[in-house]
C-alpha positions as CSV (number, residue, x, y, z in Angstrom):
1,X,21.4,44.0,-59.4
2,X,19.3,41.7,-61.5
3,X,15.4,40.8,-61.4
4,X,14.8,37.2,-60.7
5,X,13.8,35.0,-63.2
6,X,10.2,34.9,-63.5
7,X,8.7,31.8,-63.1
8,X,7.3,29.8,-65.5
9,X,4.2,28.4,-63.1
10,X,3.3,31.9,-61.1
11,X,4.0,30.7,-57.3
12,X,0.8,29.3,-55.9
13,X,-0.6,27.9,-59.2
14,X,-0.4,24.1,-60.3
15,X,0.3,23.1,-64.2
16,X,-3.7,22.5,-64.7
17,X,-6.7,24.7,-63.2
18,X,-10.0,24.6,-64.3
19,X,-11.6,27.8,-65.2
20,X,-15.6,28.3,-65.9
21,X,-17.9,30.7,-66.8
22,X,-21.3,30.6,-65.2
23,X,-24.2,33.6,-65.4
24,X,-24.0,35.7,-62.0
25,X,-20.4,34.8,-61.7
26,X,-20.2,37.6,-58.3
27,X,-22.9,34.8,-56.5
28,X,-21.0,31.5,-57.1
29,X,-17.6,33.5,-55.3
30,X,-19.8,33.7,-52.7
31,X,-21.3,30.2,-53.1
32,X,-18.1,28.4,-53.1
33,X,-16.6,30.8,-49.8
34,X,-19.7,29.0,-48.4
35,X,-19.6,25.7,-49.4
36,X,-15.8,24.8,-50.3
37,X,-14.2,27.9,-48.0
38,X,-12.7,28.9,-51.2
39,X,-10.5,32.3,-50.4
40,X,-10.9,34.8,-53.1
41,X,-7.2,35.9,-54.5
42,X,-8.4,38.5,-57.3
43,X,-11.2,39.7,-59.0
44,X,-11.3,41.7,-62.0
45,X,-14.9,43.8,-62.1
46,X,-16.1,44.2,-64.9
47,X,-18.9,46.2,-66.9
48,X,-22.3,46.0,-65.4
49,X,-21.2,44.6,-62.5
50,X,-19.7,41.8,-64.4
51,X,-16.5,39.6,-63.0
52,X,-14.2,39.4,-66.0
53,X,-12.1,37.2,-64.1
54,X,-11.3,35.7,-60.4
55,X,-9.4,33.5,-59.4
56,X,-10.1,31.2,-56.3
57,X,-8.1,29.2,-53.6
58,X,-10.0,25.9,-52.5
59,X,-7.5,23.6,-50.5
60,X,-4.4,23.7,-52.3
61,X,-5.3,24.4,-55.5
62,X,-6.6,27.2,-57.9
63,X,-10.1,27.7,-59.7
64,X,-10.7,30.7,-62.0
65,X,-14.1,32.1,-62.7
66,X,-16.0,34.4,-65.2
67,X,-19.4,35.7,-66.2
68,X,-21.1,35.0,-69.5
69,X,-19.2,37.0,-71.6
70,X,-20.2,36.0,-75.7
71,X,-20.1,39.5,-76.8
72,X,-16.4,39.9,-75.3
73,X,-15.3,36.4,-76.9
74,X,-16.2,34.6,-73.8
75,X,-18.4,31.2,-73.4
76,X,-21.5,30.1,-72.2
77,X,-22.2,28.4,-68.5
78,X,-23.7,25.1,-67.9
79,X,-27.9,26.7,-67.7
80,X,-26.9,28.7,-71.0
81,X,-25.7,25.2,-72.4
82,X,-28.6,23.2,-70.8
83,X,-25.8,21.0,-68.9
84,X,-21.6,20.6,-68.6
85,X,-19.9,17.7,-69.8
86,X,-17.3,18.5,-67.1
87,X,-16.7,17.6,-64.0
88,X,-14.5,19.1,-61.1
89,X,-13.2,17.2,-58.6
90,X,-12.3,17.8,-55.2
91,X,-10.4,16.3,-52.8
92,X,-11.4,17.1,-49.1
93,X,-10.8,15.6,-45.2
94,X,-14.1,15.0,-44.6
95,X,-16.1,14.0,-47.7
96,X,-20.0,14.1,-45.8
97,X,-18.8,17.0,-43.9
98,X,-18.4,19.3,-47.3
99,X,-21.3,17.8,-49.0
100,X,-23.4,19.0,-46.1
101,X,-22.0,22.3,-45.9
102,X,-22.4,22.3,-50.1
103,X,-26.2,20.9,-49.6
104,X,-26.4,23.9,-46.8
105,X,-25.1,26.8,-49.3
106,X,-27.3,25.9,-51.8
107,X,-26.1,22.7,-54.1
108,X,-28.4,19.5,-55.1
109,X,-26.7,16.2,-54.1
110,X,-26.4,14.4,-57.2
111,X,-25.0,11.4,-55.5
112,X,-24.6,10.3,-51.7
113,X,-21.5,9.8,-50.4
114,X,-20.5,6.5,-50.4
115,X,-17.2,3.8,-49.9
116,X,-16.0,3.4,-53.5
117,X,-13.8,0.4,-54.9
118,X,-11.1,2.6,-56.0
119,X,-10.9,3.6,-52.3
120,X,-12.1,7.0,-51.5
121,X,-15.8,7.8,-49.9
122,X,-17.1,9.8,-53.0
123,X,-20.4,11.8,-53.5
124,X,-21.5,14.2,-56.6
125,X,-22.5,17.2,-56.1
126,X,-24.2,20.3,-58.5
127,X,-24.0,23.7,-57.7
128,X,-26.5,26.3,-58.0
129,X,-24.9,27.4,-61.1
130,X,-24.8,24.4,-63.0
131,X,-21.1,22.8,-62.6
132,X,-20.8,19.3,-61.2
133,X,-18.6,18.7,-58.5
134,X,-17.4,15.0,-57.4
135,X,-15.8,14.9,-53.9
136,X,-14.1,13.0,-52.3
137,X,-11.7,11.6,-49.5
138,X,-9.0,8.8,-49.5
139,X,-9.2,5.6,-47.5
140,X,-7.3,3.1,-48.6
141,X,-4.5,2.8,-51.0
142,X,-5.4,-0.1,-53.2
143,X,-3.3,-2.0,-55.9
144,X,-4.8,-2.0,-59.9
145,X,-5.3,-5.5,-59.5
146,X,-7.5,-4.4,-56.6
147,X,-8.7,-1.8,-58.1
148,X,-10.1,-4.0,-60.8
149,X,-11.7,-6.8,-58.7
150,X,-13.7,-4.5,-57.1
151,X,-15.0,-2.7,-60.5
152,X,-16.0,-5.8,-61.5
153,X,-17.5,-7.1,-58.4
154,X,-19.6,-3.6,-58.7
155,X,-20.6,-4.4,-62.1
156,X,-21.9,-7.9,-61.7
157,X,-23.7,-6.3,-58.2
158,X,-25.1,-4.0,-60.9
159,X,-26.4,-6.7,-63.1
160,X,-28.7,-8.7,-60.6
């Protein structure tokens, strides 16, 4: 009897999935069970208490986690870097409902949420670790053309 082919995309995972490194790795698991109700699939301990690696379930999707690792090969996070040029975003039901619970576990809203032109209610969000989080819920489905009218509408709003 043969094995089954193994897949290329392990069952579960999707083609892209953001993976950081952050100091204290062991507290933002427990942050983001808090503020995202992420579900924790595996952790690998490491030395000193250190997470080598995790990886995370929030909604639908997958998010893997280290600790500062340099002497191993492994980066620096956001405080180490003074600031990340990323930015994770997250899709949600109820945009204010998960900024609140964020807000509650411990991150700084960065931006309100608000009704966007591209048609989602969006708000930023930083966690106590450093990452940036933008999140957001769907509305409406609106055309490019749509899309762009109300870019430039915000724009010019900007300008007065």
């Amino acid at each position: 009897m043969s094995k089954p082919a193994t897949r290329t995309i392990p069952e579960g995972m999707h083609s892209l999935t953001p993976h950081i490194v952050c100091a204290g790795a062991a507290d933002a698991i427990e942050f983001y069970k808090k503020a995202f109700n992420a579900v924790e699939q595996v952790r690998l301990p490491g030395p000193g208490g250190k997470v080598m690696h995790a990886s995370l379930k929030i909604g639908d999707s997958a998010l893997m986690i280290a600790d500062e690792m340099p002497e191993c090969g492994g980066g620096l996070g956001p405080k180490a870097l003074k600031g990340s040029p990323v930015t994770i975003h997250l899709y949600v039901d109820n945009v204010d409902a998960t900024i609140a619970q964020a807000e509650k576990a411990g991150a700084k809203v960065t931006m309100p949420a608000a009704d966007m032109f591209w048609g989602d209610r969006y708000g930023q969000l930083e966690d106590p670790f450093g990452h940036r989080w933008s999140v957001a819920t769907h509305k409406v489905d609106l055309s490019p053309e749509e899309i762009q009218a109300g870019m430039q509408e915000m724009m010019k709003q900007s300008q007065q």
